[in-house]
Chimera marker file (.cmm) of the C-alpha trace (Angstrom):
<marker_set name="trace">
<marker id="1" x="-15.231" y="12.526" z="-1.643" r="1" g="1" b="0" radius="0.5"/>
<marker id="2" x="-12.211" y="10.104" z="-0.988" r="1" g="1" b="0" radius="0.5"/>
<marker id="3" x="-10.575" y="11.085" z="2.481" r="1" g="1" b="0" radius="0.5"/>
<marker id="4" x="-6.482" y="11.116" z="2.196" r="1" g="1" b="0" radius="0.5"/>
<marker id="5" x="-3.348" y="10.753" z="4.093" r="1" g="1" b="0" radius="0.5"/>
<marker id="6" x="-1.004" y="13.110" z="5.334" r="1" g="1" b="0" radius="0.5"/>
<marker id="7" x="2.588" y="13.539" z="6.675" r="1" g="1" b="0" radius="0.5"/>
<marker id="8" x="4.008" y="16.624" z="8.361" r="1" g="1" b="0" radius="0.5"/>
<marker id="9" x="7.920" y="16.739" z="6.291" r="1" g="1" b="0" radius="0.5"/>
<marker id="10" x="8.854" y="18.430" z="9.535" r="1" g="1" b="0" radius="0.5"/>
<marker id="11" x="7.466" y="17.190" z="12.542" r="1" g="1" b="0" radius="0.5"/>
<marker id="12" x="5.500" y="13.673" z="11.331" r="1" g="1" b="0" radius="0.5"/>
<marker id="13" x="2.531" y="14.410" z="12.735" r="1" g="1" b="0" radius="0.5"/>
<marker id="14" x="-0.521" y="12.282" z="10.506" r="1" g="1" b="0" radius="0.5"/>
<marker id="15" x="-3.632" y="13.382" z="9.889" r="1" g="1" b="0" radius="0.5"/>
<marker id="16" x="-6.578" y="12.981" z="7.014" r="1" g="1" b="0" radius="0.5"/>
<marker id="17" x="-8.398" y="15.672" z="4.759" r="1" g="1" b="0" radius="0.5"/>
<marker id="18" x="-11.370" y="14.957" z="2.600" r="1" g="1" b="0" radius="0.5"/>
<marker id="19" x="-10.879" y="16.696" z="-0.736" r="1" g="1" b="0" radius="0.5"/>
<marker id="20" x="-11.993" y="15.562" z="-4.484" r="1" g="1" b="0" radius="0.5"/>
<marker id="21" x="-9.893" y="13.341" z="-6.274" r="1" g="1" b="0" radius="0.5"/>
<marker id="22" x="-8.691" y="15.559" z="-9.620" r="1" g="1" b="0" radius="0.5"/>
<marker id="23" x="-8.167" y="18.411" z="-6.922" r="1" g="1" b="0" radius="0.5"/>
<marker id="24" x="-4.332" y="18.851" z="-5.614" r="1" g="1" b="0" radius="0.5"/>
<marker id="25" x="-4.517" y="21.226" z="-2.320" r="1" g="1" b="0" radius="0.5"/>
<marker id="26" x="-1.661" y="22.459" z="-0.660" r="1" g="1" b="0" radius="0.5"/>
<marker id="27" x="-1.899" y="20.784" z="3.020" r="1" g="1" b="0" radius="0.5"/>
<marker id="28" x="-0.293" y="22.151" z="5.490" r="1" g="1" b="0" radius="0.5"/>
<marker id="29" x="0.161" y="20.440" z="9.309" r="1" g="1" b="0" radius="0.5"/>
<marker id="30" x="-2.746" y="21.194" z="11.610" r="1" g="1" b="0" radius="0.5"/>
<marker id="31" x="0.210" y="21.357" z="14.897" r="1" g="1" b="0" radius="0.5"/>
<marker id="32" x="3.113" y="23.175" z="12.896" r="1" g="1" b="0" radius="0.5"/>
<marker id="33" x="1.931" y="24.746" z="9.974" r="1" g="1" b="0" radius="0.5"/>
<marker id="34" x="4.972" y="23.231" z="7.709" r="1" g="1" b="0" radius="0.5"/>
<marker id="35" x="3.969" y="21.498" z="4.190" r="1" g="1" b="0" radius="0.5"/>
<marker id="36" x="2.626" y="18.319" z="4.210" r="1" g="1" b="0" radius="0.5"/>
<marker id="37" x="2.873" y="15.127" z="1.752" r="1" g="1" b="0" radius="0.5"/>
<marker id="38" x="0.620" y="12.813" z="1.106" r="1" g="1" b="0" radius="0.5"/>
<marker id="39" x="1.214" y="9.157" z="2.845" r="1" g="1" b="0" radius="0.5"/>
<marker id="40" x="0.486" y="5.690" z="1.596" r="1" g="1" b="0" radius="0.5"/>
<marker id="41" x="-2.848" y="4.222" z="3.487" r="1" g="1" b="0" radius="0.5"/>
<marker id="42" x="-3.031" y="1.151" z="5.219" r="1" g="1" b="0" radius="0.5"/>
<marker id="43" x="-5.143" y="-1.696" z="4.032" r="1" g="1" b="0" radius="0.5"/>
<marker id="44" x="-6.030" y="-4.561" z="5.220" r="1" g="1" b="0" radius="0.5"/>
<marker id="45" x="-5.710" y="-7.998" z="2.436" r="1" g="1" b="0" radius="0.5"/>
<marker id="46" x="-7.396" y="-11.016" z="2.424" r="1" g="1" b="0" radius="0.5"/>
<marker id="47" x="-6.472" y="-13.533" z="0.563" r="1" g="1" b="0" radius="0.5"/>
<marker id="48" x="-9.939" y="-16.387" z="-0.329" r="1" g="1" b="0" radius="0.5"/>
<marker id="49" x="-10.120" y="-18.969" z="-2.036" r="1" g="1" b="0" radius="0.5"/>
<marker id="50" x="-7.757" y="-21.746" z="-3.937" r="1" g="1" b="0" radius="0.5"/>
<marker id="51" x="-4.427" y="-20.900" z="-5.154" r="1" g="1" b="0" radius="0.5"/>
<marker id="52" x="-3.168" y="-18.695" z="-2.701" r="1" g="1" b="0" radius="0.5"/>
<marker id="53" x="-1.182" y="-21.965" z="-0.727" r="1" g="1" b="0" radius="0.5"/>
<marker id="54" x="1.923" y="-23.390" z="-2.273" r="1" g="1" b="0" radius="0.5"/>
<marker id="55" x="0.327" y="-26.803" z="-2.097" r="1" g="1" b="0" radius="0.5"/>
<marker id="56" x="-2.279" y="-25.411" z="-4.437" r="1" g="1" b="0" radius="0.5"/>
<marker id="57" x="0.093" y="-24.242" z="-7.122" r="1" g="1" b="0" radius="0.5"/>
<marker id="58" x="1.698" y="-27.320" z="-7.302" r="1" g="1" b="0" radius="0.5"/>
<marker id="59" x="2.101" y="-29.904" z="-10.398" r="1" g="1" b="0" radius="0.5"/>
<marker id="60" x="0.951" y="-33.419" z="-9.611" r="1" g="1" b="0" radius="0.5"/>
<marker id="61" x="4.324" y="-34.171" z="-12.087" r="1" g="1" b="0" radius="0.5"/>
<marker id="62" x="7.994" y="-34.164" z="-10.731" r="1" g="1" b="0" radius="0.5"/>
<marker id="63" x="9.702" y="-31.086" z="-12.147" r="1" g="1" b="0" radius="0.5"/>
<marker id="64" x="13.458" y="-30.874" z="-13.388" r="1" g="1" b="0" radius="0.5"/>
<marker id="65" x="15.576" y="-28.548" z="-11.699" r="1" g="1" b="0" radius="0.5"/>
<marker id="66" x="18.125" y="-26.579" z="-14.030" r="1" g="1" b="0" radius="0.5"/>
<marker id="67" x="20.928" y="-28.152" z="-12.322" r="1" g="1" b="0" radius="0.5"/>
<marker id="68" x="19.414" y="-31.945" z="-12.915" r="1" g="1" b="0" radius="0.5"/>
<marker id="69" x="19.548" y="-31.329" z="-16.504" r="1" g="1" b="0" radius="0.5"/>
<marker id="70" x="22.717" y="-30.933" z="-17.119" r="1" g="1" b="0" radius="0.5"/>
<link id1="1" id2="2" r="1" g="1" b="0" radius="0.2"/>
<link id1="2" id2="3" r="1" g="1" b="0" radius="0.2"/>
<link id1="3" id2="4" r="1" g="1" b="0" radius="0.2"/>
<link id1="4" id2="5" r="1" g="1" b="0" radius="0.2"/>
<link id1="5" id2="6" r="1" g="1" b="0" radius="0.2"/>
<link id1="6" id2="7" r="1" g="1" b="0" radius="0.2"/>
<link id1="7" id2="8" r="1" g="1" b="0" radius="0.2"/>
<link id1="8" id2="9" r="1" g="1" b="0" radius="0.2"/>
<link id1="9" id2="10" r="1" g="1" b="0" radius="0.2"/>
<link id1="10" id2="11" r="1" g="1" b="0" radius="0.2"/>
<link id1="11" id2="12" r="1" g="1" b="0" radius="0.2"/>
<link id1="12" id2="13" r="1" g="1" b="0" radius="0.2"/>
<link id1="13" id2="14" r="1" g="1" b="0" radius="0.2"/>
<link id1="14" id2="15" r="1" g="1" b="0" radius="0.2"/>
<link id1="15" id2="16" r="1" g="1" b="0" radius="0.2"/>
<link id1="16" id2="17" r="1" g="1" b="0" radius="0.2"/>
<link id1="17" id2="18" r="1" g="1" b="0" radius="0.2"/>
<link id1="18" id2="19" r="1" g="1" b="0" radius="0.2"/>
<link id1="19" id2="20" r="1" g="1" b="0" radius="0.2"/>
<link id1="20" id2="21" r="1" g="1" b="0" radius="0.2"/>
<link id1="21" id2="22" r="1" g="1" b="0" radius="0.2"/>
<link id1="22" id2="23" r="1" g="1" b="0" radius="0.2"/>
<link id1="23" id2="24" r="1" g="1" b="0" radius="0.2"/>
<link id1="24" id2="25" r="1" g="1" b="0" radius="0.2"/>
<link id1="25" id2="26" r="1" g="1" b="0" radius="0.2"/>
<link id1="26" id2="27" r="1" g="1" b="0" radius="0.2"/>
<link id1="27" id2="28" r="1" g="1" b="0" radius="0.2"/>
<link id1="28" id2="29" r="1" g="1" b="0" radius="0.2"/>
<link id1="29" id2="30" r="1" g="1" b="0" radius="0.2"/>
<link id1="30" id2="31" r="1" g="1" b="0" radius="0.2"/>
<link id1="31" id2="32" r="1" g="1" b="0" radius="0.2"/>
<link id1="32" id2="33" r="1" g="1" b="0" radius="0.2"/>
<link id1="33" id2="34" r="1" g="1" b="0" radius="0.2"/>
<link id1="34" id2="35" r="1" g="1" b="0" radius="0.2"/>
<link id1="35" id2="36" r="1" g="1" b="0" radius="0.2"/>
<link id1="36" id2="37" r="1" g="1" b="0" radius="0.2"/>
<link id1="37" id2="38" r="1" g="1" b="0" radius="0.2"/>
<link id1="38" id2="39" r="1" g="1" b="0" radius="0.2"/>
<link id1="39" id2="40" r="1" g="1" b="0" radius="0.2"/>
<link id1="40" id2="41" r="1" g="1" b="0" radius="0.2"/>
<link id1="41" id2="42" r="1" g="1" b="0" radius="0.2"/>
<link id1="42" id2="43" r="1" g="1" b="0" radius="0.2"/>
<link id1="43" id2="44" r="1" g="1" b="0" radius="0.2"/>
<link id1="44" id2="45" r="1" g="1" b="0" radius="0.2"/>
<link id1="45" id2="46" r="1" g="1" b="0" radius="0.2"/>
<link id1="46" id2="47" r="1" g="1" b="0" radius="0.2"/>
<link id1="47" id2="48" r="1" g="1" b="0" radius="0.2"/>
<link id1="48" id2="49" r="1" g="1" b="0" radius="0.2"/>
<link id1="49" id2="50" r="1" g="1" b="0" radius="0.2"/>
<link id1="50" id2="51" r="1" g="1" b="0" radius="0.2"/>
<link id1="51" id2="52" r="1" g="1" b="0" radius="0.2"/>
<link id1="52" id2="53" r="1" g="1" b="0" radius="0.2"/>
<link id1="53" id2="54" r="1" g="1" b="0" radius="0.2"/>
<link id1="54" id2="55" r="1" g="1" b="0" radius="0.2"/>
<link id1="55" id2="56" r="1" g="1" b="0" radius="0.2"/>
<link id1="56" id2="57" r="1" g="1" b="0" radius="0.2"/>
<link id1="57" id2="58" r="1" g="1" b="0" radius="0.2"/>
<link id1="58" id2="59" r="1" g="1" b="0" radius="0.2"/>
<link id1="59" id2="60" r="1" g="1" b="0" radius="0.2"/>
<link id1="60" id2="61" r="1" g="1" b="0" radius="0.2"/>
<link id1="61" id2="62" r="1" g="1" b="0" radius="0.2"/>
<link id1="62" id2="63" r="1" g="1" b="0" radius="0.2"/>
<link id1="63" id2="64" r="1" g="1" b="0" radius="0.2"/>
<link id1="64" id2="65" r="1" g="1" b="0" radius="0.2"/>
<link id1="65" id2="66" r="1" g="1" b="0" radius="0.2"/>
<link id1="66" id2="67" r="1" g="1" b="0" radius="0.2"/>
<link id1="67" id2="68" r="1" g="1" b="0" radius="0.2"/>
<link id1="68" id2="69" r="1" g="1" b="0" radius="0.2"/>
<link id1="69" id2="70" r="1" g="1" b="0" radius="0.2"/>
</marker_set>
């Protein structure tokens, strides 16, 4: 079971419940008792490999800006 993130709407407080993923509980705030929402997580990224550098992405040909051309 996926573990998710929670807001208090009232007082902020964050915490995490384990429920399935079709389910939808109500949550409620383990300090206050007031409803709570479910938060974005935080994730790490890590970006490997070629491509990610903007030498990488580069032409070896000059490009034309749309100002040169005209």
């Amino acid at each position: 079971m996926p573990i998710y993130r929670y807001i208090c709407e009232k007082c902020g407080h964050e915490f995490t419940v384990m429920h399935g993923m079709s389910e939808t509980p109500e949550v409620f705030c383990e300090k206050c008792g007031s409803p709570a929402r479910k938060g974005i997580g935080r994730i790490g990224i890590s970006f490997k490999g070629s491509g990610f550098y903007i030498n990488d992405s580069k032409s070896s040909g000059k490009t034309v800006s749309s100002s040169e051309k005209k």
